[in-house]
N, C-alpha and C positions, 0 to 999 in steps of 0.2 A: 643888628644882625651882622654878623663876620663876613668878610669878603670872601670865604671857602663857602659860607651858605649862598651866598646870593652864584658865586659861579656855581656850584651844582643845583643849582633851580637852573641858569641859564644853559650849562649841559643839558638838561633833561629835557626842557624847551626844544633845542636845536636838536636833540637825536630822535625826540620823537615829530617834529617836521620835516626830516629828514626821511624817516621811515613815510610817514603820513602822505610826501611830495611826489614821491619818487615815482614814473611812469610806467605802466607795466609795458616790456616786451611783445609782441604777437608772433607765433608760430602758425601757420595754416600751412598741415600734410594731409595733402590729397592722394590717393589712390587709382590705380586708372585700371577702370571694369573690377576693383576687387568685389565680391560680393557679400550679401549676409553672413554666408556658411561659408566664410572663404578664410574663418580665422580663429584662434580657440577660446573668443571673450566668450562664446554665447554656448560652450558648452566642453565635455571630457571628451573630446575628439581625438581620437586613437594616430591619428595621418599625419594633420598639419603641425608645423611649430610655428608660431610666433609669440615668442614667451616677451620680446618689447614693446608690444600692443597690450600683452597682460601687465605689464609691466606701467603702461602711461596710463592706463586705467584704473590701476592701484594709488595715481596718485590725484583721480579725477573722478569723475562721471560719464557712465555709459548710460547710452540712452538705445534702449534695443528696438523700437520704432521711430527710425529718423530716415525721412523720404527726402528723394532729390526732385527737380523739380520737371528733372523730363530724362528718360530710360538711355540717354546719349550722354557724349563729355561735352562735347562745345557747349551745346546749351544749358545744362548743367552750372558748368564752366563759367558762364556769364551770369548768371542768377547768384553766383555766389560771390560775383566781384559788386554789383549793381544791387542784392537787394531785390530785384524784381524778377518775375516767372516767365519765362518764354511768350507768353502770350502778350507780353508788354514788351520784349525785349526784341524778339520777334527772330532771334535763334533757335530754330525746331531741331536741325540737321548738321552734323559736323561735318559739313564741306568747307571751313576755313582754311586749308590749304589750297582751295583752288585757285585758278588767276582772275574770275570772273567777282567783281565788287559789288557787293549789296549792302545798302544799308538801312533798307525799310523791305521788309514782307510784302511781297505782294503776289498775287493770283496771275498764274499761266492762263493763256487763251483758250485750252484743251485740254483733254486725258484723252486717256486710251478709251475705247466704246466699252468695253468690260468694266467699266471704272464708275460706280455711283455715282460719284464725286471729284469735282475739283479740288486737289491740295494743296496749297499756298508752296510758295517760294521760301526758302529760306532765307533768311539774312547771314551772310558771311563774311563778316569783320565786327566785331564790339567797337561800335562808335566809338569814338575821344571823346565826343561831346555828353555822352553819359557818367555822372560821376563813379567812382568805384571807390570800391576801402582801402585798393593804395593810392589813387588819389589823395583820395580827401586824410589820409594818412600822412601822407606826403607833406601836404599842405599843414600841418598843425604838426612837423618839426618831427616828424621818423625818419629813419634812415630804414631804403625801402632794398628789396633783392630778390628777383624772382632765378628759382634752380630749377631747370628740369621742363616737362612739356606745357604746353602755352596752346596751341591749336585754338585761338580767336583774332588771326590774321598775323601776317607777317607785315614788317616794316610799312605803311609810317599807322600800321595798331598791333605792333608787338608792345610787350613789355613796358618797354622804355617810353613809350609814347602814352602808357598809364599809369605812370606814377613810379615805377622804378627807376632806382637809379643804377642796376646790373641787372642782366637777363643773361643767365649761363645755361645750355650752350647756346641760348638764343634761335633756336628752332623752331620752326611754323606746322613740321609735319603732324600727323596721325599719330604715329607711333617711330618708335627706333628703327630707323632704317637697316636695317641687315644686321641688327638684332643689337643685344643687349652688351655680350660681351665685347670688349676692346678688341681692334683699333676700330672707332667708330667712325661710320661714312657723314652722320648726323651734327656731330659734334668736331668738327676739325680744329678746335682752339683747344680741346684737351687733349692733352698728351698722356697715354694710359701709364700707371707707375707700377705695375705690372701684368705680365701678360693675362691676357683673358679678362682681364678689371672688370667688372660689372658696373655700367653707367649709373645708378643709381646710388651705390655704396662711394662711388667718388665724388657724387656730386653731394652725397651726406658730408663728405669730407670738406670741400669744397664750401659748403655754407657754413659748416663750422669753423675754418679758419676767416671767414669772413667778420660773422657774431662778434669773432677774440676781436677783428679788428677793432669794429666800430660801438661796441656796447659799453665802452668808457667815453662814446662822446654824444650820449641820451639815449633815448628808446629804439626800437628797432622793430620793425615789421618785416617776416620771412615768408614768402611762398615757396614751400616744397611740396612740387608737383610731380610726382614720381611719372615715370613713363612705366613703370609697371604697376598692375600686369599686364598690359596690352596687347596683343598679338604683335611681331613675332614672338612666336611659343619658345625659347631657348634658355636654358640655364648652365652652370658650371658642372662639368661630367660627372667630378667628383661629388657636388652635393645630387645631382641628380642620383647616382649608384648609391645615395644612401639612402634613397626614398625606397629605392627599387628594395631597397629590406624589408622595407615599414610597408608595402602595399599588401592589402590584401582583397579581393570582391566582395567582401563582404563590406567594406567602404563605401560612404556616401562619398566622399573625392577619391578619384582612383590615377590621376596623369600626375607621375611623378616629377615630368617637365613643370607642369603648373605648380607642382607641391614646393618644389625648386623654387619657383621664380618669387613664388609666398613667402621664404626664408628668405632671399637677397633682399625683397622690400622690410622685411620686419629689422634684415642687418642692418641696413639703413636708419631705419627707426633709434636702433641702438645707438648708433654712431651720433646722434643729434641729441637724443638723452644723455649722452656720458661727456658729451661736449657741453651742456648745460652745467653739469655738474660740475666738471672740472672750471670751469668760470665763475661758478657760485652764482647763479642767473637762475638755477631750478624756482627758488622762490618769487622772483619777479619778473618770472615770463607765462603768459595765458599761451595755453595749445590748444587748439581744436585741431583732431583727425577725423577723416569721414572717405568718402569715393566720389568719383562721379558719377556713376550708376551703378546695378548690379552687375553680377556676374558672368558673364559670356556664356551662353547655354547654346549656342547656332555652332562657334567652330569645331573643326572637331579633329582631334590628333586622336590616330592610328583607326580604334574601333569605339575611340568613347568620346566625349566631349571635352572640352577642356576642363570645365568645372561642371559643379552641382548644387542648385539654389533649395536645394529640400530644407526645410518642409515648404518649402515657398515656391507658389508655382512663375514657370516663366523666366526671363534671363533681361538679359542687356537688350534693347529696341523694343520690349514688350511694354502693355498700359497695366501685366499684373506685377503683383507685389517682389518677382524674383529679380525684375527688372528697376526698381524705383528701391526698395528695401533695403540701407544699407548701415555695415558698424560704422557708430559716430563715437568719438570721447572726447569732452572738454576737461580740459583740467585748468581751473583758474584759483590760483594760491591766493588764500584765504574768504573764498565764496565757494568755490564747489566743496563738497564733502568727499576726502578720500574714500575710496574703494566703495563709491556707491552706484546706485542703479535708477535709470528714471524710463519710467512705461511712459511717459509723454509724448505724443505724434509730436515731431518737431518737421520742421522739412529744410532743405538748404538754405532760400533765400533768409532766416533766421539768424547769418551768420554773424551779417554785416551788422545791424541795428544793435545785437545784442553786445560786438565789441564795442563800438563808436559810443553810443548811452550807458555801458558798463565802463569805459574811459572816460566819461565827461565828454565829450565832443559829439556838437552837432550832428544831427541830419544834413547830407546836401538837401537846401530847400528848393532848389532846382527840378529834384529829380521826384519821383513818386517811388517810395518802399513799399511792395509789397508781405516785406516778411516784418517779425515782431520780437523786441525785446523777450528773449526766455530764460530769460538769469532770475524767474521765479523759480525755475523747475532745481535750482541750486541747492535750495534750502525745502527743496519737497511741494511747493505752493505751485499746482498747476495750474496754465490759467483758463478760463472760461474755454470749450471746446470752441473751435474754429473749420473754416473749410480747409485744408491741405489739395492745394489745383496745382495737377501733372499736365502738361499742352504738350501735346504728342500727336499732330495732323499728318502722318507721314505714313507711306505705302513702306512699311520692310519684312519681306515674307521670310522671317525666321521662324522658328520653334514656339507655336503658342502666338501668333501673329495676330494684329486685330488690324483692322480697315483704318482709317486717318482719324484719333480721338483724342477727344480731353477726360479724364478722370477729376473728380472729387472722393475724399476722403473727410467725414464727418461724423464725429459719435461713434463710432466702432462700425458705420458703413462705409461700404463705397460706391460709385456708380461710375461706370465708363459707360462714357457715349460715343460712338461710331459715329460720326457724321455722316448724314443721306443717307445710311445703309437699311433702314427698317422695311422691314415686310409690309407689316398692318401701320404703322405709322412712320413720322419722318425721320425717326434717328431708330438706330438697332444700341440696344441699353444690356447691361449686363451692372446686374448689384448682387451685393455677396456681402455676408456678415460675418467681419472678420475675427470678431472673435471665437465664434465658435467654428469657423470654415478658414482658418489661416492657409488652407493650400489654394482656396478659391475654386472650389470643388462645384459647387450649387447653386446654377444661377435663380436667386430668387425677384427677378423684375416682374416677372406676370404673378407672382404672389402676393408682392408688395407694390401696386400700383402708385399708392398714396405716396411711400416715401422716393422713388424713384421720380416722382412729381417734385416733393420738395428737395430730394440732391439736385436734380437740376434747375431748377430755379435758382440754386446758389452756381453753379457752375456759367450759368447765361448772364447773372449777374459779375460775374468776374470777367467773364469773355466783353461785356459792353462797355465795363469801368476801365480796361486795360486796352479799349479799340482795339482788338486782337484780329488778325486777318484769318479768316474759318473758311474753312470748304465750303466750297456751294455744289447744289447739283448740276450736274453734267449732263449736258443738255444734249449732247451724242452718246447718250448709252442708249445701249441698242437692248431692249428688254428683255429680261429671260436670260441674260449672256453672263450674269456673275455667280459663278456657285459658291452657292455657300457653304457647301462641305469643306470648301476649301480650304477655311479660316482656321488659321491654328498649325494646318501641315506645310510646313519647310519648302521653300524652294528646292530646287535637287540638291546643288550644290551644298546645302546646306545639311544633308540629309545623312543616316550613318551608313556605312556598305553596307551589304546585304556580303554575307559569308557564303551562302549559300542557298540559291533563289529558288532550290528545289527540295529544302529544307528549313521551316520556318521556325526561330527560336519559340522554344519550351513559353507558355504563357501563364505569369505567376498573381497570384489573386491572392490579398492578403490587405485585412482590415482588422480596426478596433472595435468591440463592442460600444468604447467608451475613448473618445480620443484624449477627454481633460479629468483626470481621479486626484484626489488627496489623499494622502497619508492614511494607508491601512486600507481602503478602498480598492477593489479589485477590476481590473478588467481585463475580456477574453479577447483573445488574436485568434482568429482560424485564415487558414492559408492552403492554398492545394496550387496543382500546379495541372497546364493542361499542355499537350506534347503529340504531335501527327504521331511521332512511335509509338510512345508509352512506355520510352526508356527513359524519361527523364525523372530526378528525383530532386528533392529540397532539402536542403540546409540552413540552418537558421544563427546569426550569434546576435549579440546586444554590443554595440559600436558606439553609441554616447552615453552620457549620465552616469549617474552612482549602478555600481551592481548591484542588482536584481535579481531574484531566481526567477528561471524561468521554468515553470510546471506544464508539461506535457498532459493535459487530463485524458486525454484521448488523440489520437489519430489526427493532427491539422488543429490541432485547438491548444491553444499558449494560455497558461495566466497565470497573471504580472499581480502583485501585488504594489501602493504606489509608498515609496518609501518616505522616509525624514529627510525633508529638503527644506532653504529658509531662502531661496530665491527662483521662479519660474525654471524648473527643469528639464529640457526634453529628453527624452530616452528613446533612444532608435532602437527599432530591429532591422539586420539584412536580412534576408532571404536570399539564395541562389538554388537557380535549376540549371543544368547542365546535360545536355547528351551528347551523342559523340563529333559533335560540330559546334552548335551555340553555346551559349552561356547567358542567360539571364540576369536579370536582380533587380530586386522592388524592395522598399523602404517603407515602415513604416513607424511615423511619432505618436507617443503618449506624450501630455503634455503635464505634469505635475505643478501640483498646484502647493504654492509656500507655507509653512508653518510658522504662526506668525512670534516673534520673540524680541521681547525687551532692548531696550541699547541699554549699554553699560558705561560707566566712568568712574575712573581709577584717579588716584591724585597721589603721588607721592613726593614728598623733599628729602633733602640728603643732611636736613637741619632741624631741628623740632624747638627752635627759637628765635627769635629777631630784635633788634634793640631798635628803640624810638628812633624817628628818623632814618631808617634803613629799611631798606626792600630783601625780603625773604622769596628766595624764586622757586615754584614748584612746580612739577612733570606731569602731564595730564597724556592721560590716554582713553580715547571711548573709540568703544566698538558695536557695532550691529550684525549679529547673524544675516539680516533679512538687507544688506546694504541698500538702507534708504537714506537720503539727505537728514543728517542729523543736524540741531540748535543743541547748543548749551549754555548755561546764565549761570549767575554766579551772586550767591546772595551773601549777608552777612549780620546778624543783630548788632552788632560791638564795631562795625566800621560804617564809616558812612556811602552811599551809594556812589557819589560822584568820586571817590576813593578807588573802587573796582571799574578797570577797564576789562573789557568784552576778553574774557576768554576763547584761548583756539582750543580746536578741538585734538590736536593732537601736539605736544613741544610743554616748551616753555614757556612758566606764564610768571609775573613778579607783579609783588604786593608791596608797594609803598606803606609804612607804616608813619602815619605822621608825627612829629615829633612830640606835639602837645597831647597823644593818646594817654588816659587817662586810664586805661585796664591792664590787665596783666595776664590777658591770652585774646584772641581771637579764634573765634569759628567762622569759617568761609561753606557755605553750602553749594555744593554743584550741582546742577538737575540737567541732565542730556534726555531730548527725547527725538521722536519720529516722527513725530505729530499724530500722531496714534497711541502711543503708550510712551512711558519718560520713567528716569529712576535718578534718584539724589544720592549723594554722597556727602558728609560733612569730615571737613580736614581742619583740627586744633592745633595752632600754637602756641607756644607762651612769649608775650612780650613785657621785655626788662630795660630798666633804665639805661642810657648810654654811659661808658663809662667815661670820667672825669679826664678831660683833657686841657695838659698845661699851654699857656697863651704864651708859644715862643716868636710870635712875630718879631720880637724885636731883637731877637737873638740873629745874628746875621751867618751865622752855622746850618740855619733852617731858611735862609732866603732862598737856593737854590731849588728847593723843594716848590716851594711859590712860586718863585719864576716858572716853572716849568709845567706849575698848573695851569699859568693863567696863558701860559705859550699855548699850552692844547686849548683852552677857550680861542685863542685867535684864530687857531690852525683851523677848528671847527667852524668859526664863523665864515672863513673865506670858503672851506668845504661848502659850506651853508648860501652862500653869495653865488659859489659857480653854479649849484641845482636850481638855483633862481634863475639862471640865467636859463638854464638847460628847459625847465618849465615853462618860461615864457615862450622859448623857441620852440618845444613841443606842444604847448596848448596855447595862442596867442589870444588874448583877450580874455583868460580864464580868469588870473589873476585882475586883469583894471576891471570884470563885473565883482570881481569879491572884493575891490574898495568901499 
């Protein structure tokens, strides 16, 4: 064998251990209070833009049921660095700004006599002594940097005291102190690089010239934790005046301030996307995006709320779904499937196990994981249903308010328990079936006894395995003293004006016959409106989904037929009633239901031959209407199996043809499917003998050419020696078990 054979066997060796070694990147962008409905993955929303969230989901996996672990950020917050649920962790309440130090949960002496229940104390600092993902990241040779809000204690358990080795701007509070725009009170170590700078787009910046630093000296773990959208409510004049175009009432989000502050976080998005790229890091860095909870549905600018968690009832501090509900995307190069969709409950704590066991690296065996590898849900394989447990024991009388409770979500139920608060027994229970009740409309507990027996028997078995500190009854309630009308209506403060207290807004009534139809399937809307004058009248338009006619059959009566869609569609209607003071508006979703349709796969080359011993490279493309997690394999009668390496699902893919091949074409078979349905393709070439090459080693005309091959073999190997070193220092002990 020639010394050109034997060096392109050991090129091939080295480029693809090279590929093989190489450690991925991690990005974690958190959101703060963004909600479900707060962005345009989850439907044709007329208001918002965030075309870089459509964007990083194009090149990953949404997952449109993915819960946090508790309706707040801090404790939120902490379940996503540790891996475990408030109830273990024993952060309910984001009071980590304050000067008073806790670092176990535990039970006040009192409540108030109105009060069923005792609520536990919060914990307010994330121990050091619990491991986290930048830790134990840290520790197996990443270079770590956290940008942006932190709110799990200041100094000695900020940042830097878990695992980071930067913490920009290194701030402890809530939120941006006197707002978003530059010069900021919060951040005194940036210096804004032009006026009005939005904190968030500089600190996009700010991590990205970081990345350039350090991504030629191994892997690299990023926390970008946005301080928006948080209250304060403020955004850039000018992009606010261009919302002020795009509003109209017939809008499920109507505050053009918040529609603002949704575009400065998605700028940001951008700025860390186009900074990937430019480094060429897109392919070897995993992202996960998500929130700390939902949406803020208590504050409220001018006459309306800040935001709108429809169809999902509830907001930020509540135990329903508008509160816990949030967009998630991971995109991990070469396991997730681009542009796909997964209906799998996933919840926060799921973050951590899923990176650390998706990298090869340990569990801390110190610590107890509550959450669980779900890098099945990649490739479509969901796994066995599980509990989903929210620990939420806290008094916050906002919009939709519940008493001090833990939720479980299981099977397509849920069940929240009140703690002490029950009438006829010791807890007050509320279950709702979310698939057919996504607003959480219907309490069905006294209908369903049995299963509200078995949710919580799973919920009391977490609260015991996790020694979680629970309410107890309150032994000074004075009886008779807590109403329960009360539950659900807003503190004042929290509550919207009244326009006019001698004039009560128009009262709009509108439902579906049928809230979930398919394709060709019809259902009727009727709506009327009721008004002290009886000058009030209604208007109606369609605000998400594909267009639809809308058919007046009479008088208050709509019907919708349900169009061709190949992914769960909602279709809103507004509604407004107006007199000569109020204005109204009620929403209501049809939920369409997918059609279901094949994947496809396409193969083309720019060559329709190959010679023995050369690799022939060909462009594969599949696609799914219905984006679900697609496989594709790769078969062949005329090559031998260990000959085909795993095809990707989109790019380049090269066929080594071995030299002693004995035919004179190959067919390679390609089959993508969805684990539902799959379709093949076969792609012919023809293969011909190499042509005759003369043996001028000895010609010293042609030494120059040699030397300069076998120089690249060295240059590779030492390439090849430093990722060794960069490996051992990112995963120690990886390599002496694979001796």
């Amino acid at each position: 064998m020639s010394k050109w054979k034997y060096g392109v066997i050991f090129l091939a060796f080295i480029v693809t251990h090279l590929a093989h070694a190489e450690p991925k990147n991690v990005i974690v962008i958190l959101a703060d209070d963004l909600g479900w409905n707060d962005t345009t993955l989850f439907g044709n929303d007329q208001f918002l833009e965030t075309p870089n969230l459509e964007r990083l989901a194009e090149q990953g996996m949404l997952y449109t049921h993915s819960y946090t672990n508790n309706p707040l950020c801090s404790p939120n917050r902490a379940s996503i660095l540790t891996g475990q649920t408030p109830a273990r962790h024993g952060s309910i309440q984001p009071l980590h700004h304050l000067d008073n130090v806790r670092l176990i949960a535990d039970l006040p002496n009192s409540a108030a006599s109105n009060r069923m229940s005792i609520a536990p104390h919060t914990v307010t600092r994330l121990d050091t002594s619990i491991p986290t993902l930048s830790s134990v990241l840290k520790e197996n040779g990443y270079q770590t940097a956290h940008f942006g809000k932190w709110h799990l204690g200041a100094s000695p358990y900020s940042p830097l005291e878990h695992g980071f080795d930067i913490d920009i701007p290194h701030f402890d509070g809530a939120g941006p102190t006197g707002g978003f725009l530059a010069p900021w009170d919060f951040a005194p170590n940036l210096q804004p690089q032009t006026p009005g700078e939005h904190i968030d787009e500089r600190l996009a910046t700010e991590a990205g010239n970081w990345m350039a630093e350090v991504s030629q000296d191994g892997p690299f773990y990023l926390n970008f934790w946005a301080f928006s959208v948080h209250s304060p409510f403020n955004a850039d004049p000018d992009l606010v005046a261009r919302f002020v175009e795009k509003r109209s009432p017939y809008n499920i989000q109507r505050s053009v301030v918040y529609a603002a502050m949704v575009k400065h976080f998605d700028n940001a998005i951008g700025t860390l996307l186009d900074k990937l790229e430019e480094l060429d890091l897109t392919e070897d860095t995993i992202i996960i995006f998500s929130s700390d909870n939902g949406g803020n549905m208590y504050s409220v600018l001018g006459n309306i709320r800040a935001t709108n968690n429809f169809p999902l009832r509830g907001g930020k501090a509540t135990d329903f779904d508008g509160g816990i509900r949030v967009p998630t995307i991971i995109s991990w190069p070469g396991k997730t499937t681009p542009n796909s969709i997964s209906s799998t409950p996933i919840q926060s704590v799921d973050f951590m196990p899923t990176l650390l066991e998706g990298l090869g690296i340990s569990l801390p065996s110190q610590s107890t994981i509550d959450g669980q590898d779900i890098s099945s849900t990649f490739t479509g394989n969901s796994p066995d249903p599980r509990p989903l447990i929210n620990f939420f024991p806290v008094n916050a009388v906002v919009p939709d308010w519940l008493p001090p409770s833990v939720t479980v979500q299981y099977d397509g139920w849920k069940l929240i328990r009140s703690f002490e608060y029950g009438q006829s027994e010791r807890h007050l229970y509320y279950l709702y079936d979310l698939q057919n009740d996504v607003g959480e409309t219907t309490n069905l507990a006294a209908e369903y006894p049995s299963k509200v027996h078995e949710l919580d028997l799973l919920i009391q078995q977490h609260l015991d395995e996790a020694n979680a500190v629970v309410p107890i009854p309150n032994p000074n309630y004075r009886s008779g003293t807590f109403d329960y009308s009360s539950i659900g209506n807003p503190a004042e403060h929290w509550r919207l004006p009244v326009v006019d207290a001698n004039n009560a807004p128009p009262q709009i009534t509108a439902y579906a016959s049928e809230q979930r139809i398919s394709e060709g399937q019809q259902t009727s809307i009727r709506f009327y409106v009721e008004d002290d004058g009886n000058n009030a009248s209604v208007n109606y338009r369609q605000v998400t989904g594909p267009d639809v006619e809308l058919q007046q059959t009479e008088p208050g009566i709509l019907l919708i037929t349900g169009p061709t869609v190949y992914t769960e569609t909602i279709i809103t209607l507004g509604f407004v009633a107006n007199d000569s003071v109020n204005t109204s508006v009620k929403h209501v979703a049809i939920f369409i239901e997918p059609v279901e349709s094949a994947p496809t796969v396409n193969v083309t080359s720019d060559t329709s031959s190959v010679e023995k011993g050369k690799s022939i490279e060909l462009n594969i493309t599949t696609a799914d209407k219905n984006r679900e997690p697609l496989t594709l394999g790769v078969s062949s009668s005329t090559l031998p199996e260990s000959e085909l390496s795993a095809p990707p699902l989109q790019g380049a893919y090269d066929v080594m043809i071995p030299a002693d091949f004995t035919g004179d074409s190959v067919t390679l078979t390609f089959t993508v499917s969805d684990g539902t349905s799959q379709q093949s393709t076969d792609f012919t070439f023809s293969v011909s003998a190499p042509e005759a090459v003369v043996d001028n080693t000895t010609n010293t005309s042609s030494g120059g050419g040699t030397v300069r091959f076998w120089q690249l073999i060295v240059l590779l190997m030492i390439v090849w020696g430093r990722r060794i070193g960069i490996s051992q220092k990112a995963f120690p002990g990886r390599l002496e078990s694979e001796k």
